[in-house]
Structures are given as C-alpha cells and as structure tokens.
C-alpha positions as CSV (number, residue, x, y, z in Angstrom):
1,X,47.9,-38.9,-24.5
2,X,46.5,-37.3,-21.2
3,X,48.6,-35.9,-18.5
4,X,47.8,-35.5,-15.2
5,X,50.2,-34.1,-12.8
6,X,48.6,-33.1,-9.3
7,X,50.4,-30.4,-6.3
8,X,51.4,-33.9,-4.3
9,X,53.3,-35.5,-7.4
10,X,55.1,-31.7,-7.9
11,X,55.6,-31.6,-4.0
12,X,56.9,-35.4,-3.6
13,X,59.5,-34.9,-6.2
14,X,60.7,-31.7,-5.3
15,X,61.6,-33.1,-1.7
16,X,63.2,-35.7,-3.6
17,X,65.4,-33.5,-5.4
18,X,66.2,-31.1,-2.3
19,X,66.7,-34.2,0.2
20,X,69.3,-35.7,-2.8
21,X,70.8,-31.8,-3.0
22,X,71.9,-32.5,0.7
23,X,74.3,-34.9,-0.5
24,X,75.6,-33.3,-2.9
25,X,78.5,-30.9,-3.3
26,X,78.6,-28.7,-5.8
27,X,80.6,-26.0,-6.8
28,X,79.5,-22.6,-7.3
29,X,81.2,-22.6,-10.7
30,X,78.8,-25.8,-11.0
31,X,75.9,-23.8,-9.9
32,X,76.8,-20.9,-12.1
33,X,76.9,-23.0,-15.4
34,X,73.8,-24.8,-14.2
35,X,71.6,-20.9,-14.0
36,X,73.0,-19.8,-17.4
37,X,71.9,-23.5,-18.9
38,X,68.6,-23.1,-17.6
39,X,68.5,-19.2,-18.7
40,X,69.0,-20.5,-22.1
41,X,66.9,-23.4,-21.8
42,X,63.6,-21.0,-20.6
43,X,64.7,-17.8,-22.2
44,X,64.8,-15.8,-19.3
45,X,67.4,-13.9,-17.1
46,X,68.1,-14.8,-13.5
47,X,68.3,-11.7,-10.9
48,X,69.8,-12.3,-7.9
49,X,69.0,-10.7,-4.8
C-alpha cells in the first residue's frame, strides 16, 4: 500500500485541529496528562521553556 501525504494535507488538518482547540476547554491537568501520554507514546521528554 502506497502513502502519499503532501505539506497541504499536513497543513489543512492541523488548522482543523487548532480551529476545533478554540472550542475547547481544557484543563491544564488535562493538558499535563496529554504531554506525559505523548512522552511515552514517542519516547521522548518535553522541555518547557
């Protein structure tokens, strides 16, 4: 199976996601468990600023 993703297909779904983030309230707890799912899910650590 080939897959092709191009730039616009990345692009047009991340304004997706960021336009549905607007609407959305979420905790920073939320947010929190979120970052350590994701560090576990890639392996890697997040540093904030």
């Amino acid at each position: 199976m080939d897959v092709q993703v191009t730039q616009t297909d990345i692009m047009r779904g991340m304004a997706i996601d960021i336009h549905e983030l607007k609407n959305t309230n979420v905790s920073i707890a939320e947010l929190e468990k979120r970052v350590d799912e994701l560090e576990k899910y890639t392996g890697k650590k997040y540093n904030s600023p």
